[in-house]
FIKOL-726749 format. One record per residue (C-alpha): residue number from 1; x, y, z; residue in one letter. Coordinates in nm, 3 decimals. Layout:
# residues N
<pt NUM, <X, Y, Z>, 'A'>
...
***
This chain:
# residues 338
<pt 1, <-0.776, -3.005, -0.278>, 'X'>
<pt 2, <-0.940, -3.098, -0.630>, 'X'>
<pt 3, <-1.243, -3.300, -0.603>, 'X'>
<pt 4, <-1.351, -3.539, -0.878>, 'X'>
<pt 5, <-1.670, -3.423, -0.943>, 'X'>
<pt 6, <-1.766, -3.727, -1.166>, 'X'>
<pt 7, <-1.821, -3.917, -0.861>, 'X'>
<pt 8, <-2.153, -3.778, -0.802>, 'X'>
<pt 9, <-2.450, -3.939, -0.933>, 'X'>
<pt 10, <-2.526, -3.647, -1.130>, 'X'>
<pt 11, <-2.407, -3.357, -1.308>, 'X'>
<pt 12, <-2.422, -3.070, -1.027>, 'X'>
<pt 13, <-2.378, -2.697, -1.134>, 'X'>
<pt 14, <-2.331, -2.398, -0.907>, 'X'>
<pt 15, <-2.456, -2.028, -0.994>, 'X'>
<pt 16, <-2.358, -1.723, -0.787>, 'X'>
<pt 17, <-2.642, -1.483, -0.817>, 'X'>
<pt 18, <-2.436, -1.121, -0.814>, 'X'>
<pt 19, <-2.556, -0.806, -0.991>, 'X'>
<pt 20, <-2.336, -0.557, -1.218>, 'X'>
<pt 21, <-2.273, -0.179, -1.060>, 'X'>
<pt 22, <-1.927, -0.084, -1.187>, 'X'>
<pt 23, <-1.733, -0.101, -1.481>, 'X'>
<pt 24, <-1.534, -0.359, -1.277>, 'X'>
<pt 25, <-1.638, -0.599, -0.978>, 'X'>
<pt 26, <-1.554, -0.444, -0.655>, 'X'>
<pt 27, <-1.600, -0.560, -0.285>, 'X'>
<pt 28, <-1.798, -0.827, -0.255>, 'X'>
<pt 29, <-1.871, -0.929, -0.614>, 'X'>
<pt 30, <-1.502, -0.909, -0.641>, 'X'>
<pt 31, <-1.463, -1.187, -0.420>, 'X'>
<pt 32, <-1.776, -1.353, -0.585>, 'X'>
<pt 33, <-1.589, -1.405, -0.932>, 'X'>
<pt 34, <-1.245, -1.446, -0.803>, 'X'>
<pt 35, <-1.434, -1.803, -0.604>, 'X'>
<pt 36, <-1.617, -1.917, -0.945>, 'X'>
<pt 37, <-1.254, -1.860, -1.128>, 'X'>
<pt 38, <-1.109, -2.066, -0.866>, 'X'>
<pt 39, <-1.394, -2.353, -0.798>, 'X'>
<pt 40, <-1.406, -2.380, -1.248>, 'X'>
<pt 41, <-0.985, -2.438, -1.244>, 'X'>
<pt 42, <-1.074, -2.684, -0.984>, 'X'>
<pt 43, <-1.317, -2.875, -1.249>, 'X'>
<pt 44, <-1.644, -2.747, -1.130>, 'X'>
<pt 45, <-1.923, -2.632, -1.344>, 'X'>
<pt 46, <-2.020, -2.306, -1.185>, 'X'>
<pt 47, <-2.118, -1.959, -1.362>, 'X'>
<pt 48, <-2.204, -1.651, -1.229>, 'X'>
<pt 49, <-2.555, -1.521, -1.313>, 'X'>
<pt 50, <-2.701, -1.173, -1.387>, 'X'>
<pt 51, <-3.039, -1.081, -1.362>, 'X'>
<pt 52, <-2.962, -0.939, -1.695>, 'X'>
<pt 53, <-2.896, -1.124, -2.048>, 'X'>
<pt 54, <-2.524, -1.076, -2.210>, 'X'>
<pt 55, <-2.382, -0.893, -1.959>, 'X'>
<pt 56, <-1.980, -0.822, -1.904>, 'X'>
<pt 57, <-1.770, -0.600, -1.722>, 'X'>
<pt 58, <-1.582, -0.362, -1.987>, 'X'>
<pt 59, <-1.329, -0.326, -1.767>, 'X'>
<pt 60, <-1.211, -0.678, -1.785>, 'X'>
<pt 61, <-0.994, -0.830, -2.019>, 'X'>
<pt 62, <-1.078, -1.195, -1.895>, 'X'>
<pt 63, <-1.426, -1.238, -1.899>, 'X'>
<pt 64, <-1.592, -1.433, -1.629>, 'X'>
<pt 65, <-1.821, -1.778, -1.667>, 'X'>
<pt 66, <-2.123, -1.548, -1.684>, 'X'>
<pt 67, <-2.509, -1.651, -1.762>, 'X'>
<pt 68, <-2.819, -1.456, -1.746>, 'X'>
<pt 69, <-3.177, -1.524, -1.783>, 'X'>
<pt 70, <-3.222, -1.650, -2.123>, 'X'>
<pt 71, <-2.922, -1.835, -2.101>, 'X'>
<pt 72, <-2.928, -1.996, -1.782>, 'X'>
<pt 73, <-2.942, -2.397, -1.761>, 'X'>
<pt 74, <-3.027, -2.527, -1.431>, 'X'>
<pt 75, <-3.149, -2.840, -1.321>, 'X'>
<pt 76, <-3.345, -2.901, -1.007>, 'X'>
<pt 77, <-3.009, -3.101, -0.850>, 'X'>
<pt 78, <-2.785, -2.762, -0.917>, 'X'>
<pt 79, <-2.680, -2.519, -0.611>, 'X'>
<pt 80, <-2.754, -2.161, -0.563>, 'X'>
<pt 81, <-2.501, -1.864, -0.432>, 'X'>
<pt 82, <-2.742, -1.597, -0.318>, 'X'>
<pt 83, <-2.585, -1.311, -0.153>, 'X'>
<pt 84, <-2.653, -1.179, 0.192>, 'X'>
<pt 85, <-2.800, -0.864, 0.088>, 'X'>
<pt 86, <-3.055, -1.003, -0.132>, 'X'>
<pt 87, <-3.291, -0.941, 0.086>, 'X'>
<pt 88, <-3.636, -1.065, 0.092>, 'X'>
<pt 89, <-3.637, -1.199, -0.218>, 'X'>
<pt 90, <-3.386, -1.467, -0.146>, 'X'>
<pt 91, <-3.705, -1.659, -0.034>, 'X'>
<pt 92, <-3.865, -1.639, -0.358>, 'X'>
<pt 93, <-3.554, -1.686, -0.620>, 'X'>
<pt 94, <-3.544, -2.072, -0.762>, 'X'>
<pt 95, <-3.844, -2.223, -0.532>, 'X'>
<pt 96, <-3.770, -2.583, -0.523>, 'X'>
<pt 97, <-3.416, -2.592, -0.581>, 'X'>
<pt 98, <-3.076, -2.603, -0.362>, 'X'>
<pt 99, <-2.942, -2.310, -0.176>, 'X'>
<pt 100, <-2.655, -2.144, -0.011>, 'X'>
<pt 101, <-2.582, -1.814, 0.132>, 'X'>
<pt 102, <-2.271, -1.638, 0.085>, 'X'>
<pt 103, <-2.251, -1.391, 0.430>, 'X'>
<pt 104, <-1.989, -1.164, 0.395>, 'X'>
<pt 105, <-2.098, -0.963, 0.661>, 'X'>
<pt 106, <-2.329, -1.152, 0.897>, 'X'>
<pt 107, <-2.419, -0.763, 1.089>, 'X'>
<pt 108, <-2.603, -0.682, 0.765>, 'X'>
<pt 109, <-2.822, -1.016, 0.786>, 'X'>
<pt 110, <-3.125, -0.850, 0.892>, 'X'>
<pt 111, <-3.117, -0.547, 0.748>, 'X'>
<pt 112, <-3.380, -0.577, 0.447>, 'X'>
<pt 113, <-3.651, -0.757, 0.698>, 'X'>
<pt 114, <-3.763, -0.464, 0.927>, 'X'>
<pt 115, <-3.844, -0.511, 1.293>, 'X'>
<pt 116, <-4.113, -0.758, 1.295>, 'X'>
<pt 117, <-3.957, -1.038, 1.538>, 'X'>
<pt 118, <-4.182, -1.320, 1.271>, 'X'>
<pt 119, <-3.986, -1.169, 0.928>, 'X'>
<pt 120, <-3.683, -1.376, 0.917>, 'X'>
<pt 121, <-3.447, -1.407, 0.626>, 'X'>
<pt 122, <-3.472, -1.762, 0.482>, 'X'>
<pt 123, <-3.147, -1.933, 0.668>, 'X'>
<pt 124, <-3.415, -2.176, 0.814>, 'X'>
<pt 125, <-3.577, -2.236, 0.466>, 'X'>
<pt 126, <-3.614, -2.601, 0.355>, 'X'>
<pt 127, <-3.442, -2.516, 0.020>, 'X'>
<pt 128, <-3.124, -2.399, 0.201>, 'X'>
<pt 129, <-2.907, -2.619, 0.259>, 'X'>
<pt 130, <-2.628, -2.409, 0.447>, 'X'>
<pt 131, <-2.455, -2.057, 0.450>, 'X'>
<pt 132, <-2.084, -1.938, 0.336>, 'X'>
<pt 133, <-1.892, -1.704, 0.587>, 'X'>
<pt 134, <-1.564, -1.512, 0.581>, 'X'>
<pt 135, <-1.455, -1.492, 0.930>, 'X'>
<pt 136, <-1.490, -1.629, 1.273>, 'X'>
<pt 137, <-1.670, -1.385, 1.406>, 'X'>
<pt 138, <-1.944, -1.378, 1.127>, 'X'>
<pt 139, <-1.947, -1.832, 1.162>, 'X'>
<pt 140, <-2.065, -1.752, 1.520>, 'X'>
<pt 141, <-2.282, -1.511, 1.483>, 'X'>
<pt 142, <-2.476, -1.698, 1.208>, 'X'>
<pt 143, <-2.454, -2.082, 1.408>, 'X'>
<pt 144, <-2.597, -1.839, 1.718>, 'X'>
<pt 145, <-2.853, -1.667, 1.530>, 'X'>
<pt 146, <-2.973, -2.056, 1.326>, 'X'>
<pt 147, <-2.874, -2.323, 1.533>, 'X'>
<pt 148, <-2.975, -2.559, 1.253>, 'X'>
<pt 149, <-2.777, -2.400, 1.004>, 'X'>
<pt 150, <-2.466, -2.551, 0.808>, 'X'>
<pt 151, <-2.177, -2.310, 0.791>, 'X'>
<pt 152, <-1.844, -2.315, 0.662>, 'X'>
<pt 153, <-1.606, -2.021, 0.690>, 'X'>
<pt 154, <-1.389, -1.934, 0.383>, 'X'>
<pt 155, <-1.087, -1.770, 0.399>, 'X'>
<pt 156, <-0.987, -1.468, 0.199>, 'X'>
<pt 157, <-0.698, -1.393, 0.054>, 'X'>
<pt 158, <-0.513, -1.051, -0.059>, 'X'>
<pt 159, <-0.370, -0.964, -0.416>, 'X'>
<pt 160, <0.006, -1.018, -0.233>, 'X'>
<pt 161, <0.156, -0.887, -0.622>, 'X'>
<pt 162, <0.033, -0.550, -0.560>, 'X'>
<pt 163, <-0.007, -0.490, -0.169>, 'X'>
<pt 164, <0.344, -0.583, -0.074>, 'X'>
<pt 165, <0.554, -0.538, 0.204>, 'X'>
<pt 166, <0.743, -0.182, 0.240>, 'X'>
<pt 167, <1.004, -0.188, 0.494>, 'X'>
<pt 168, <0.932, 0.073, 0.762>, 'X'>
<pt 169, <1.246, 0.265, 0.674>, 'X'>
<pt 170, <1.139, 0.374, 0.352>, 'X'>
<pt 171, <0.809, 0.494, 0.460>, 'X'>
<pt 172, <0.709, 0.819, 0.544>, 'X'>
<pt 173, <0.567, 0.982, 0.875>, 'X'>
<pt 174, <0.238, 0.962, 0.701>, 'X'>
<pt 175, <-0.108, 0.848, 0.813>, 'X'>
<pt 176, <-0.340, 0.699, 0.571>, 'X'>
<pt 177, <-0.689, 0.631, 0.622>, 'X'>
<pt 178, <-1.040, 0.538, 0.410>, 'X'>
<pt 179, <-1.357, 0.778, 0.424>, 'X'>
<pt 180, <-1.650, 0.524, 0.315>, 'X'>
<pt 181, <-1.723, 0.382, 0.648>, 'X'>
<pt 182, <-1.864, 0.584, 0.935>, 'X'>
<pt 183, <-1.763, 0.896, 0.777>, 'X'>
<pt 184, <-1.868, 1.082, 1.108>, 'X'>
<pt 185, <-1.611, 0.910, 1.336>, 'X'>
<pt 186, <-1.366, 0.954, 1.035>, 'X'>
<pt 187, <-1.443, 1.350, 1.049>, 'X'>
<pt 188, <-1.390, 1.408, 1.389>, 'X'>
<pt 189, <-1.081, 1.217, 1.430>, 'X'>
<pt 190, <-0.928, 1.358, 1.162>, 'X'>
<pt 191, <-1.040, 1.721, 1.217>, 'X'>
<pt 192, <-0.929, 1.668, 1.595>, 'X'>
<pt 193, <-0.568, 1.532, 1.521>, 'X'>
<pt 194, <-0.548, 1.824, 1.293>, 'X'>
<pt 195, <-0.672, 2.084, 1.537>, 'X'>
<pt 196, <-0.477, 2.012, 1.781>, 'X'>
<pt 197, <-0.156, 2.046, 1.606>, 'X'>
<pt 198, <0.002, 1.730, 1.803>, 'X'>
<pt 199, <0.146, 1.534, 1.468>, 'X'>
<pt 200, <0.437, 1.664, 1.477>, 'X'>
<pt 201, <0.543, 1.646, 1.101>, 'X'>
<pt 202, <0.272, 1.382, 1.012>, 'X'>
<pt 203, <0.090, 1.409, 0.728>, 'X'>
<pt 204, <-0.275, 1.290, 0.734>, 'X'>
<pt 205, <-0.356, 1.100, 0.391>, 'X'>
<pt 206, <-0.717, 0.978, 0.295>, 'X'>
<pt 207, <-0.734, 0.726, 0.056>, 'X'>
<pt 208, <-1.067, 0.784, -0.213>, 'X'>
<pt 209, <-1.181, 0.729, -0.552>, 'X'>
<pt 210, <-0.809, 0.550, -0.591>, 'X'>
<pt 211, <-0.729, 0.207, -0.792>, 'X'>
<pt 212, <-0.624, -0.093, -0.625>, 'X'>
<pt 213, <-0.229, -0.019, -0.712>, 'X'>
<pt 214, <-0.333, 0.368, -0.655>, 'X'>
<pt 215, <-0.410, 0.235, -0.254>, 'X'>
<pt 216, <-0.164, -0.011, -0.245>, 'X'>
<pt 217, <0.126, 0.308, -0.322>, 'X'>
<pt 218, <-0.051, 0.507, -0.022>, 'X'>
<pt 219, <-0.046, 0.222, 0.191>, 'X'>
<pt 220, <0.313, 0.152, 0.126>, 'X'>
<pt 221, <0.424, 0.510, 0.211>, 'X'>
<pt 222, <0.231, 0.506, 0.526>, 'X'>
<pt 223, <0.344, 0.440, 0.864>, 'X'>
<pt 224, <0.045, 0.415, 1.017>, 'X'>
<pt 225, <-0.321, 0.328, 0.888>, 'X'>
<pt 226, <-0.645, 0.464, 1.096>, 'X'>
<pt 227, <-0.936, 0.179, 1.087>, 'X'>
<pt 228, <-1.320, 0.346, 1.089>, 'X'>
<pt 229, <-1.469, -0.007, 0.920>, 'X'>
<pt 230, <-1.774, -0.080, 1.215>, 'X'>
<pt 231, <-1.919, -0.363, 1.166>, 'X'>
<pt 232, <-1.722, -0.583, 0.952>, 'X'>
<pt 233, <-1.729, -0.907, 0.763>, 'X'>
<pt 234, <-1.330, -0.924, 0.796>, 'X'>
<pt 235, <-1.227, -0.588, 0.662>, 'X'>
<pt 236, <-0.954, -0.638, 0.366>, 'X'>
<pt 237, <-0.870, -0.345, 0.387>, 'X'>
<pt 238, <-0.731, -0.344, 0.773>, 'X'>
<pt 239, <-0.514, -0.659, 0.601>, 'X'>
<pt 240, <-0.376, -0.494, 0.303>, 'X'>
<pt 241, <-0.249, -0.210, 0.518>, 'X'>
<pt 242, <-0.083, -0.488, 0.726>, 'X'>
<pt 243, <0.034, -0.657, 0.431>, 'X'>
<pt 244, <0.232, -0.326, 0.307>, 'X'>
<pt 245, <0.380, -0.244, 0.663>, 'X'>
<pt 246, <0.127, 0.005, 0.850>, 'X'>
<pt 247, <0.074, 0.010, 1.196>, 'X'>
<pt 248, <-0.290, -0.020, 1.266>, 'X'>
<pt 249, <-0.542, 0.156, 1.492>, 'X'>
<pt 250, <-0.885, 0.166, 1.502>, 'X'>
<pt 251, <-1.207, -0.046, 1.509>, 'X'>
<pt 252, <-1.183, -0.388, 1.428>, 'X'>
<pt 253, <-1.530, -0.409, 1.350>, 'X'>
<pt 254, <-1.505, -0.718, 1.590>, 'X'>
<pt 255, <-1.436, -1.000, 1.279>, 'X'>
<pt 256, <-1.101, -0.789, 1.236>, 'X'>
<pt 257, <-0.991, -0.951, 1.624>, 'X'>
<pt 258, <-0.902, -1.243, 1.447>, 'X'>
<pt 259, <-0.595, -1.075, 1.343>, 'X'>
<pt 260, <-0.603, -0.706, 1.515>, 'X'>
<pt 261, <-0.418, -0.896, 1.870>, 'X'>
<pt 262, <-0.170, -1.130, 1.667>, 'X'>
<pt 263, <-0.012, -0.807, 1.457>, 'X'>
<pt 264, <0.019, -0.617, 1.720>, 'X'>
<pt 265, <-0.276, -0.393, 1.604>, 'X'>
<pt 266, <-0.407, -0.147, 1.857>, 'X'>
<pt 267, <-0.823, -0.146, 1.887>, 'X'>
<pt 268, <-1.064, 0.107, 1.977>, 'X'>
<pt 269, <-1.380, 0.100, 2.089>, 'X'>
<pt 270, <-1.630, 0.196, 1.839>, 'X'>
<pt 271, <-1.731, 0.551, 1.879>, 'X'>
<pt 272, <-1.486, 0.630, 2.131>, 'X'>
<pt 273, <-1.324, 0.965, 1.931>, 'X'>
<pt 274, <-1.099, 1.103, 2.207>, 'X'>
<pt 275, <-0.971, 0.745, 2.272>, 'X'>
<pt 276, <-0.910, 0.733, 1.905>, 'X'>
<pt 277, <-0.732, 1.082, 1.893>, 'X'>
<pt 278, <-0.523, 1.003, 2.222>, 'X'>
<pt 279, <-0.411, 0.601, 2.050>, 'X'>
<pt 280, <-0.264, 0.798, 1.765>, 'X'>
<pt 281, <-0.153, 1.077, 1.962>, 'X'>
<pt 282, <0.019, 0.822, 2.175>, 'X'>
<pt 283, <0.166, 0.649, 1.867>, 'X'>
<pt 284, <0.309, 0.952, 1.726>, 'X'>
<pt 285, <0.459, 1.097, 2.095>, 'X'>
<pt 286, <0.632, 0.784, 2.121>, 'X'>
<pt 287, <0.755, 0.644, 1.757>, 'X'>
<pt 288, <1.103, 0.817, 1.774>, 'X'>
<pt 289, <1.169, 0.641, 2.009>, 'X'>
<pt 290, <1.011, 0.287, 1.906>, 'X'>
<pt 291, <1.135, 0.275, 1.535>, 'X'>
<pt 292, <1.284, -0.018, 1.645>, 'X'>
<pt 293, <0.992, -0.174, 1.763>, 'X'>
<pt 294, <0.782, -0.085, 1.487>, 'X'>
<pt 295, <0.958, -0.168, 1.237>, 'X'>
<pt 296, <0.965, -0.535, 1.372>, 'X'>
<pt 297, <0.605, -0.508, 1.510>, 'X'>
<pt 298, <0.568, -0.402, 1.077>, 'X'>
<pt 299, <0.729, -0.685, 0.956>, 'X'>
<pt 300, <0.605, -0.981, 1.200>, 'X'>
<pt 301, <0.251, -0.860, 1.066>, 'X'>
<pt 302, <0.297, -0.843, 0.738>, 'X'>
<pt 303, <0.469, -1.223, 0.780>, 'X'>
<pt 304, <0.156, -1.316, 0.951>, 'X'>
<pt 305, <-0.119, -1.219, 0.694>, 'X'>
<pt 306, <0.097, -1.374, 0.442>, 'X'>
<pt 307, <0.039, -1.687, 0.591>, 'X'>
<pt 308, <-0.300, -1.648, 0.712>, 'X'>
<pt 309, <-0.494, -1.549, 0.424>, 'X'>
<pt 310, <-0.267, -1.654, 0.139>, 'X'>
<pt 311, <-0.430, -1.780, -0.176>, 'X'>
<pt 312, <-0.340, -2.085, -0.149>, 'X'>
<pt 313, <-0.571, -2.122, 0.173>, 'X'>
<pt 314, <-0.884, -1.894, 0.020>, 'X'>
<pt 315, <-0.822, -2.196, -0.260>, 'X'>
<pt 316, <-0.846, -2.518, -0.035>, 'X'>
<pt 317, <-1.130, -2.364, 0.197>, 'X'>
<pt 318, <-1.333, -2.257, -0.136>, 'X'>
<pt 319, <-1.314, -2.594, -0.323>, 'X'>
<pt 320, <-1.366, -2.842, 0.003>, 'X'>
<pt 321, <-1.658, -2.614, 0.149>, 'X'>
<pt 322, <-1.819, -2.650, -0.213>, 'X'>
<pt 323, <-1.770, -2.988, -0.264>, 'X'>
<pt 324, <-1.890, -3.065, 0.067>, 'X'>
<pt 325, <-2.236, -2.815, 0.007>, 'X'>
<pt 326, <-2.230, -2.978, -0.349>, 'X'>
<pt 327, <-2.252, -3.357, -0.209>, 'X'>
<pt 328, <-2.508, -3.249, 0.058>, 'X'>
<pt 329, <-2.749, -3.056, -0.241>, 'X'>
<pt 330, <-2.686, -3.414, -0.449>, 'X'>
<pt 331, <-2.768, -3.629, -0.131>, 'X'>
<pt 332, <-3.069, -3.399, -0.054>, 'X'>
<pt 333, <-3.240, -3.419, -0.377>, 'X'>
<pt 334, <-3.206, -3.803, -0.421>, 'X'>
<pt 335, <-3.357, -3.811, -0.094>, 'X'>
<pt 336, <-3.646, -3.526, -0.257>, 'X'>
<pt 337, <-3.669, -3.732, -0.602>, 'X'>
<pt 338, <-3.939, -4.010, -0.630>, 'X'>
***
């Protein structure tokens, strides 16, 4: 959906507030751009700022709609992005003017505001007029923990050009898995698999320091992919695994049930290392006889996140949930204005 933006009374701008780290955006402020590139083809007027002046990613040949302090224009009808894990200083950034929060983990919410029941992150703030959210999970745990709040949940999408579907044929009796998250659980499920000398011509294959089309080739040789993410926003990577052909098993980090029970995904409860060992254990003792079955489990969930978080959707959730956030910050400050 493309809104008309010329509708509105007034011009309205939107800046996402990110900050640089890598020679290219990763994680979340890869998802940050990738929503400004998409909201500014749909005709809307929104940058992404950096706390600091002429900034760009070298590694980019397309540069993004960037601003930074001394070039910054904002007017007291524009919208603010902030991110999640701004911490306390979301409360203080733009005083006076419109406000969302992108969420894309709703477990981290509190984690800058220490234990004091009275220090609250600024959700209830009078500036804020709502909060952006990736799953379903993370939608009801932020309308739960701010029953006043406005929240829309956007849906992501996956880079379908690069982490495509391998048929399960062509992979090998391989078993990839990432070592960023809960590196503890991933330790002792690894070294216990290992140990015990029960894979049976399986090849355990971790997947660090790689490129996007670096993972992609790993996932698309695998068979099966091992899940340590705890807690999660949604967990791309659990869906690009899908999207290639792995099996999956492991912690869905509770957004990931959204889609763990319709691909046939096999959960485990967080912390729960034997049960882990014994799932894939049980996967291995059994796949000679279920290539069958896997390979159509495979494809059915590959078919599945396809549909469900295809671009086309991340597209029409971004644009309506803005213009809707965008109409509310106009309506608010006329309502503000003398």
């Amino acid at each position: 959906m493309i809104i008309d933006l010329h509708l509105l009374k007034r011009r309205l701008c939107a800046f996402f507030i990110t900050a640089a780290r890598m020679a290219q955006p990763t994680g979340g402020n890869k998802i940050v751009y990738r929503h400004v590139d998409l909201l500014a083809q749909a005709g809307f007027d929104v940058w992404v700022y950096h706390p600091t002046d002429h900034f760009a990613y070298s590694g980019l040949v397309d540069q993004p709609r960037i601003v930074g302090p001394s070039t910054i224009v904002a007017r007291r009808c524009d919208l603010f992005v902030l991110p999640e894990d701004a911490g306390p200083g979301m409360g203080m950034f733009a005083s006076g003017m419109r406000k969302l929060i992108f969420n894309q983990n709703t477990y981290y919410t509190f984690r800058h505001f220490g234990l004091d029941p009275l220090v609250l992150p600024p959700y209830d703030h009078s500036d804020v007029i709502g909060a952006l959210v990736v799953s379903e999970d993370n939608q009801r745990y932020l309308q739960y923990a701010f029953p006043n709040l406005k929240c829309e949940r956007l849906i992501l999408s996956l880079n379908f050009n690069v982490f495509d579907f391998v048929p399960w044929g062509e992979k090998r009796r391989q078993i990839a898995y990432m070592t960023r998250k809960n590196e503890d659980d991933v330790a002792q499920v690894v070294k216990i698999l290992a140990g015990r000398d029960r894979l049976l011509g399986w090849q355990l294959v971790p997947i660090q320091g790689l490129s996007e089309r670096e993972v992609a080739r790993v996932m698309g040789e695998s068979r099966l992919f091992l899940a340590f993410g705890h807690p999660e926003g949604l967990s791309l990577s659990n869906l690009e695994a899908l999207a290639c052909g792995c099996r999956l098993i492991g912690y869905s980090g509770r957004a990931g049930r959204e889609y763990f029970d319709p691909t046939g995904s096999i959960e485990v409860e967080v912390g729960d290392i034997l049960g882990f060992c014994k799932a894939v254990e049980d996967f291995i003792a059994h796949s000679e006889f279920n290539e069958v079955e896997n390979a159509h489990i495979a494809q059915s969930a590959a078919s599945f996140v396809r549909q469900a978080y295809s671009g086309a959707s991340e597209r029409d959730s971004v644009v309506s949930a803005m213009h809707r956030f965008l109409a509310a910050a106009q309506t608010s400050f006329d309502q503000a204005s003398p």
